[in-house]
C-alpha positions as CSV (number, residue, x, y, z in Angstrom):
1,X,6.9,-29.5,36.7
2,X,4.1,-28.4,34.8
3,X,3.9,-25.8,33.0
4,X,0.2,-23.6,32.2
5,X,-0.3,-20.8,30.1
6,X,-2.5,-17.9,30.3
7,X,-4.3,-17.7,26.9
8,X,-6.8,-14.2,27.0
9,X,-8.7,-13.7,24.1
10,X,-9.7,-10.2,23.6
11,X,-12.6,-8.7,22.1
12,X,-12.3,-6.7,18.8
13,X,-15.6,-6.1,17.7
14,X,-15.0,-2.5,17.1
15,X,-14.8,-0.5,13.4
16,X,-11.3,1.1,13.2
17,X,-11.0,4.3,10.9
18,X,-7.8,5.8,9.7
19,X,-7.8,9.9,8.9
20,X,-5.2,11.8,7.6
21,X,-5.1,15.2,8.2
22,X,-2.8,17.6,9.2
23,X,-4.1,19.3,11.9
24,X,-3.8,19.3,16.1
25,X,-6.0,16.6,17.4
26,X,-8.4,19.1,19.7
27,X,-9.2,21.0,16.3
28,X,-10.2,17.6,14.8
29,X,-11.8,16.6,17.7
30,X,-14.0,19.8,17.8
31,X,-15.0,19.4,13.5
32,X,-15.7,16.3,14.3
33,X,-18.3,16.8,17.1
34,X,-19.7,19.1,14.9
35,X,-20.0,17.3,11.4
36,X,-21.3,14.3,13.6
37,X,-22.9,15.5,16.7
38,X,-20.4,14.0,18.9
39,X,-19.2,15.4,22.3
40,X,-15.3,14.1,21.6
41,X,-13.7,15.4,25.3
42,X,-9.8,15.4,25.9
43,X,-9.1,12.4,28.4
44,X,-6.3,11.6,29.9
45,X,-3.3,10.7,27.3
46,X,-2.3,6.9,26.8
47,X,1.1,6.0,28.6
48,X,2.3,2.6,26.7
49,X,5.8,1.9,29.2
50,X,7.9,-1.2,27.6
51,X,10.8,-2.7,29.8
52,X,14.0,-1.0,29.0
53,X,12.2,1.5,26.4
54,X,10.9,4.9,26.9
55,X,7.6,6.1,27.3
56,X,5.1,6.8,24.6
57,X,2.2,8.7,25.1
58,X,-1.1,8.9,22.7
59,X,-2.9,11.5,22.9
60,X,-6.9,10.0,23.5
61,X,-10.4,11.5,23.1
62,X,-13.3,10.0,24.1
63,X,-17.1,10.4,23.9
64,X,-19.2,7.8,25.5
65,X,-23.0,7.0,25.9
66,X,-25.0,4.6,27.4
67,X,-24.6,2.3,23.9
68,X,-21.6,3.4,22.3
69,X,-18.2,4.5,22.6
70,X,-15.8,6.9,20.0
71,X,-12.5,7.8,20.7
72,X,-9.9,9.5,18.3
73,X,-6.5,8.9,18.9
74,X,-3.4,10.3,17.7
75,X,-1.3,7.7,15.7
76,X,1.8,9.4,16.3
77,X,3.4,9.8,19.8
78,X,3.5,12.6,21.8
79,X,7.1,14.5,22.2
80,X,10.1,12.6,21.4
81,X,10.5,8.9,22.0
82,X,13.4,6.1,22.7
83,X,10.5,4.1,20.0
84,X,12.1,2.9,16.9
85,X,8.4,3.2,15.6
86,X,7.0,6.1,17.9
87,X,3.4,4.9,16.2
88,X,0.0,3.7,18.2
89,X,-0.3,1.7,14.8
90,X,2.5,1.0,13.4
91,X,0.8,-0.9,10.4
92,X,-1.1,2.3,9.1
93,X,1.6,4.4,9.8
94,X,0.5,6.6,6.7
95,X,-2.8,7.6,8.8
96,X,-2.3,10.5,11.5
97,X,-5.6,9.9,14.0
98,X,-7.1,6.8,14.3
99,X,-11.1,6.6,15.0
100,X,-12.1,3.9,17.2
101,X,-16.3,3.1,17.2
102,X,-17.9,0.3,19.5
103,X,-21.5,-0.3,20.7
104,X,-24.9,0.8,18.9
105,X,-23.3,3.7,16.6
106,X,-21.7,0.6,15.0
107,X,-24.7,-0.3,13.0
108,X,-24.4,3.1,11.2
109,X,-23.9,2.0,7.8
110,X,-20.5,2.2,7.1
111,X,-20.2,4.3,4.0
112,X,-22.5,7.1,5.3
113,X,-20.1,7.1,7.8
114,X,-16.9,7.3,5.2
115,X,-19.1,10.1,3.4
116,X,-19.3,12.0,6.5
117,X,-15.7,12.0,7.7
118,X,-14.6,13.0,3.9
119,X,-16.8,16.0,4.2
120,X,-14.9,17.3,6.9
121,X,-12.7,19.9,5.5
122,X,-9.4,19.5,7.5
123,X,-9.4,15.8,6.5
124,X,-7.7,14.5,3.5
125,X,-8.5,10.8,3.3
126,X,-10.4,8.0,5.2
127,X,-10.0,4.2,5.2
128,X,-12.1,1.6,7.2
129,X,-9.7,-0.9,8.7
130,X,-10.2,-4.6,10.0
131,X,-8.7,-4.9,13.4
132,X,-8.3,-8.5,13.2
133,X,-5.8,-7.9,9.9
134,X,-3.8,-5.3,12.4
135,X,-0.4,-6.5,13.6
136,X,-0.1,-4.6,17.0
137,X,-4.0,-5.1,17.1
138,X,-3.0,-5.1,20.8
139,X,-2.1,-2.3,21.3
140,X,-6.1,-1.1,21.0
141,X,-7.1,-2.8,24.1
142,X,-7.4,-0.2,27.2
């Protein structure tokens, strides 16, 4: 018998940002949309379900234009978890939110970008990630 495999290649062209900070995700969400004139809303949280596991749920914000798309997740999962690594990202496990960017606000320079999110009072530190170096990469596609 033959034998086919199903070989999807998904599309990563997206900057990926890391932020530490301490706080609740709606009160980053909300400096956010006012350090970079965003309109972040609350959607509905991310349910990943594995086969014998718990669930894990992210929670997920999301502002969306005709060109571009942000969304802020929270790396950490919601509640408690059967997860031995209850993390979105396990690979920057160090970072609490991750900041997801696709479409036209992508050709923001980076670094006036970086400047911005570091003058944001409640976060601590920023890092600009490559998706492609990500492990569970995968676990960015919605």
């Amino acid at each position: 018998m033959k034998v086919h495999r199903l070989q999807i290649a998904y599309d990563y062209s997206f900057d990926l940002y890391g932020l530490a900070s301490p706080v609740k995700d709606y009160k980053l969400a909300w400096v956010l949309n006012k350090v970079l004139q965003l309109h972040l809303t609350r959607r509905k949280d991310i349910c990943y379900d594995h086969t014998g596991e718990a669930s894990m749920l992210i929670s997920n914000f999301q502002y969306e234009t005709e060109h571009s798309e942000v969304r802020l997740f929270r790396n950490r999962a919601l509640g408690g978890t059967g997860f031995k690594k209850p993390f979105l990202l396990p690979d920057i496990k160090e970072y609490d939110y991750v900041l997801q960017i696709s479409g036209a606000m992508q050709q923001l320079y980076p670094q006036e970008l970086l400047k911005n999110l570091l003058r944001v009072p409640l976060v601590q530190y920023v890092k600009r990630f490559d998706p492609l170096t990500l492990k569970f990469k995968e676990n960015l596609i919605f």
